[in-house]
N, C-alpha and C positions, 0 to 999 in steps of 0.2 A: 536148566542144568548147565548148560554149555558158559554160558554168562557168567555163574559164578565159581567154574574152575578156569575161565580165561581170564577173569581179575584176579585169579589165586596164581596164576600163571607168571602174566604181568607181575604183580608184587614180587613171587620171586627172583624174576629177570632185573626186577632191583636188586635185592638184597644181593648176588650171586657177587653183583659189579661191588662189592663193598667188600668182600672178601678176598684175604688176603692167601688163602688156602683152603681146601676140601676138609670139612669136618668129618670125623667115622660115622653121623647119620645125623640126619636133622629129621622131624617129625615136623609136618605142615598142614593147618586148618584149615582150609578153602573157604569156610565159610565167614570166617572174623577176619582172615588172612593174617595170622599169627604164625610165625615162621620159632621153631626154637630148636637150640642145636644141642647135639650131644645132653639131651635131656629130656624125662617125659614129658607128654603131654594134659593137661590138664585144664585146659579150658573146656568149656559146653562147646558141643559142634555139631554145627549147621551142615555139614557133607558129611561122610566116613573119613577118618582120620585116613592121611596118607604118610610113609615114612622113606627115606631115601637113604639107601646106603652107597658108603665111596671107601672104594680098594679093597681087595681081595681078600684083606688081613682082616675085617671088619665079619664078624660072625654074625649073622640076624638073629636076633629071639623070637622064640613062637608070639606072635604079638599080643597084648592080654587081651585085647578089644577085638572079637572073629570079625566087626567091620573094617578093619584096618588093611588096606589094601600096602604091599611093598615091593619096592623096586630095588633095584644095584647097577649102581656105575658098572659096564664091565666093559669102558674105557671110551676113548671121546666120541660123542652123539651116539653110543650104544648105550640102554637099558636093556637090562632082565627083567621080565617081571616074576618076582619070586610066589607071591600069592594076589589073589587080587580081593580077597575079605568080600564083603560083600556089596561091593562098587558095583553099578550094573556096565554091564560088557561097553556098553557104549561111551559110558562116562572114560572108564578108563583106557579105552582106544584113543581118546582126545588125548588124555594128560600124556598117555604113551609117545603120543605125533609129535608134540609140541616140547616135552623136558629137553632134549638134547639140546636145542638153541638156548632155554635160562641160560645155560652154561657157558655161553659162547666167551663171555669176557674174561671168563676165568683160563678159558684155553689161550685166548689172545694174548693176554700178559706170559702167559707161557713162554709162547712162539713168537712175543715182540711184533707181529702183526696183525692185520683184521682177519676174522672169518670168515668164509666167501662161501656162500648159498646160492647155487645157480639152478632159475626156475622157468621152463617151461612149458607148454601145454601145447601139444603134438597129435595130430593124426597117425593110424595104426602105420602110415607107410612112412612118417617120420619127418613129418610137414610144419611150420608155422604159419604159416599164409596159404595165400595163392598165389600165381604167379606177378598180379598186381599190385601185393601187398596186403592184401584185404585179409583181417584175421578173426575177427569177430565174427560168433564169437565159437570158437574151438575149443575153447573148457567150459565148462560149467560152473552153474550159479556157486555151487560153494567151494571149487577151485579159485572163483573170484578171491569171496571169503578168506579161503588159507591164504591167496598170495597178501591179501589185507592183514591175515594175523602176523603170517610175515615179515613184513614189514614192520610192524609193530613191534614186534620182537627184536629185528634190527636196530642199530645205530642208523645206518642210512641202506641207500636203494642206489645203484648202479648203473645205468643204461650207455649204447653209443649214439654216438649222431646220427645213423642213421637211422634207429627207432625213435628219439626224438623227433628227425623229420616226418618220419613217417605215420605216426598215431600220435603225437603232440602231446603228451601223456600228463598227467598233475602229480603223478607219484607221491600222493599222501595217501592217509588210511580214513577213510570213508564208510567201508562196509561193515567196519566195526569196532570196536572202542582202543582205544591204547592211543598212547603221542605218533606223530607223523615223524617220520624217519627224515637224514641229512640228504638232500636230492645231488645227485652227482651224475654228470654229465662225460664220457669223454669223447671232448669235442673241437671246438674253436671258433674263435672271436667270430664268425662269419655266419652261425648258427642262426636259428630262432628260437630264442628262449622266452619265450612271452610265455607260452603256457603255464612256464615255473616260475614265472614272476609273481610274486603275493606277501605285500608288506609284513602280514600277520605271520611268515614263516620263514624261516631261518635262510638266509641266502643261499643262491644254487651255486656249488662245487663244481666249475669246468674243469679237467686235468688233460692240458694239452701239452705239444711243444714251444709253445708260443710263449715268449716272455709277455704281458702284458699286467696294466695296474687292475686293480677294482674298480669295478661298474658299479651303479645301483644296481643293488641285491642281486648280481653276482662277483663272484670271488676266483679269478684268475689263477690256476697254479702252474705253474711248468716243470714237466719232470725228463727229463733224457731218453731221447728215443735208443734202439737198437735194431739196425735191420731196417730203418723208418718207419717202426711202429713201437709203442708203447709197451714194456714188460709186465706182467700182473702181478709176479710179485712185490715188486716195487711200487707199485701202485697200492699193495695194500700194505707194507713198511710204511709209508708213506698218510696212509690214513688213518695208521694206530697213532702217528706222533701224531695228527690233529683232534685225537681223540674217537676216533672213529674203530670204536673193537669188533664189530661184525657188519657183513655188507651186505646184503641181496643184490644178486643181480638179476635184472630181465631183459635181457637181450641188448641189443638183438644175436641174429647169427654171426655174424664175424666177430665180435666181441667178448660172445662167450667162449667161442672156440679156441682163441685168443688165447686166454685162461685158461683153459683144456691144457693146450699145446706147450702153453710156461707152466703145467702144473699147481696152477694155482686157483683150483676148485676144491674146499674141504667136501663140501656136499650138492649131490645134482638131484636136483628135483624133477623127475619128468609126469605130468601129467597126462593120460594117454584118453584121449578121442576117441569113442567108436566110428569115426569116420574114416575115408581113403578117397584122397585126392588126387592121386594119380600123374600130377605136376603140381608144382610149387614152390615154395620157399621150403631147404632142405633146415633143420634145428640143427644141423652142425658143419663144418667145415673143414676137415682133417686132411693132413698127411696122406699122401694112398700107401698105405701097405700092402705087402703081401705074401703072410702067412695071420693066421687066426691069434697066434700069441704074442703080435706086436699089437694088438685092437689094445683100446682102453682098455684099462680092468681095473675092477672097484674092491675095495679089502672085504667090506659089507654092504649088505642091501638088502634091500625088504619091498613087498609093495603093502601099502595102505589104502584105504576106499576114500573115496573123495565122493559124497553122494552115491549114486546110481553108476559111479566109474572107477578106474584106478591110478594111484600114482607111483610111480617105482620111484624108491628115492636110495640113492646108496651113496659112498661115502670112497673119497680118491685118496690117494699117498698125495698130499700136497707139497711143496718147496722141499721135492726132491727124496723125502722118506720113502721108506717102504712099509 
C-alpha cells in the first residue's frame, strides 16, 4: 500500500514543479499515476481516487465515487481533510504526512527561495547525542524511512561541518525509492569530504566564505558572512538561483539553530524518543530569554506517529512574516 501512494506521491512532486499556478482541484490516480486537473476522473483505479482542492473560493462536490477520499489547501503545508471515502485510516495518514512538501516548489517560486525542512530526532529531555557525539541510534527504524522520504521529496539535503565530521554521512536515499537529493555542505576547503565523494552522483555543494575554484566533484561557493557566520536566508536566495527549490536540513545543532535565529525554517520536524539522557548534545541553541512569549512559536503544528513513536512537526513565520 504504502509503495504505491509514495510513487503516486513522487509523480506528483513532479508535476507540482511544472506548474505555473494552483489549479481549483486536480483529481489523482495513485495507482496508473495519472494526475488530471480541473477535470474528472475517469480512468480504472488501482487505489481509491483522491481529489485535491486550492483556495477557499473553490466549493467541493459531494464526490460521486463514496471511495473518493478529499482534501483542501488551507494554506502552505496545511491540509484539511474534508472526507476520507473509503481510504483506510492508515493509507491516508501517509498521503496526509507527506502532501505538504509536493508543494514545496510551488511555494518556492513564490517566495524566490528554497524551502527549508529542519529534521531531527530527540530524546524526551531534548537531546541529539551524547555527550561524545554518539547518536545512533535515537529514532527509529521508520524515522529512518521518513527522513529517506524526505529527502526524496527534497531538491537537496543540508548538513554543517561539524555533522559531517562527526557521522561522515552519504546523504542519499537508500531506505527507499525516489532520486537522491543535491548534497550541500556548510563548510570549508579543510573539510573531509570523501564520504560524499561518488562519481555516479551529482557533485557536493560546500557554501562557505572562502573564495575557491572546483575540485573533483565538489563545487566551491562563497557567500558573505555577517557577524562571521553565514545568514540562512541567503543561503537559501542563494540555492533557488542554482535551482534548488526546497532543502532538508539535518543538523547538526548550531546549524540549525542558525536557521532558527535568521528565521529561516519553513517547517521543523522533531521526532521524539522514549528515552532521557540526562547529558548531552542539546537539538538547539538559542538566545536566553526571559519571559515565555519571546520562546519560538509556530503558526501550526500537529504531531504524527512515526511507527511505535511520535513526531511534532509545525510550521515557523519564515523571512520575517507573521
Amino acid at each position: 500500500m504504502k509503495q504505491t501512494l509514495w510513487k503516486g506521491l513522487l509523480f506528483l512532486t513532479g508535476q507540482v514543479k511544472t506548474w505555473t499556478g494552483l489549479p481549483g482541484y486536480c483529481s489523482f490516480d495513485f495507482g496508473s499515476q495519472t494526475l488530471l486537473l480541473d477535470q474528472s476522473l475517469t480512468a480504472t483505479l488501482d487505489f481509491p481516487p483522491l481529489q485535491l482542492y486550492f483556495g477557499s473560493e473553490v466549493t467541493p462536490p459531494q464526490p460521486t465515487d463514496s471511495r473518493t477520499a478529499q482534501l483542501r489547501w488551507a494554506g502552505d503545508f496545511h491540509w484539511q481533510i474534508l472526507t476520507g471515502g473509503q481510504w483506510p485510516a492508515e493509507a491516508l495518514q501517509f498521503v496526509h504526512a507527506y502532501l505538504p512538501y509536493c508543494f514545496c516548489s510551488w511555494i518556492a517560486r513564490r517566495e524566490q527561495r528554497a524551502i527549508s525542512i529542519a529534521h531531527f530526532a530527540q530524546t524526551l529531555d531534548g537531546k541529539i547525542a551524547t555527550e561524545t557525539g554518539y547518536s545512533r541510534w535515537i529514532g527509529n527504524e521508520e524515522n529512518l524511512k521518513h527522513a529517506h522520504r524526505m529527502r526524496a521529496l527534497c531538491d537537496a539535503i543540508l548538513i554543517g561541518r561539524s555533522t559531517l565530521d562527526q557521522d561522515q554521512p552519504r546523504l542519499t536515499v537508500r531506505h527507499v525509492s525516489g532520486p537522491n537529493p543535491r548534497r550541500i555542505v556548510l563548510g570549508s576547503r579543510l573539510a573531509d569530504y570523501s564520504c560524499l565523494l561518488d562519481a555516479a552522483l551529482e557533485s557536493v555543494m560546500v557554501i562557505g566564505t572562502e573564495k575557491r575554484g572546483a575540485e573533483n566533484l565538489i563545487e566551491y561557493c562563497s557567500l558573505p558572512c555577517e557577524n562571521d557566520r553565514l545568514r540562512g536566508l541567503p543561503i537559501l536566495q542563494y540555492l533557488f538561483q542554482k535551482g534548488c527549490q526546497s532543502v532538508y536540513i539535518e543538523g547538526g545543532t548550531q546549524t540549525t539553530s542558525n536557521f532558527i535565529k535568521d528565521r529561516a525554517v519553513d517547517i521543523l520536524q522533531l521526532h521524539l524518543s522514549p528515552q532521557i539522557f540526562g547529558s548531552g548534545r542539546p537539538a538547539f541553541i538559542l538566545p536566553t530569554i526571559d519571559k515565555v512569549e519571546d520562546a519560538v512559536q509556530f503558526t501550526n503544528f500537529h504531531y504524527q506517529t512515526v511507527g511505535d513513536t511520535l513526531m511534532f512537526v509545525g510550521q515557523l513565520p519564515c523571512d520575517g512574516s507573521d
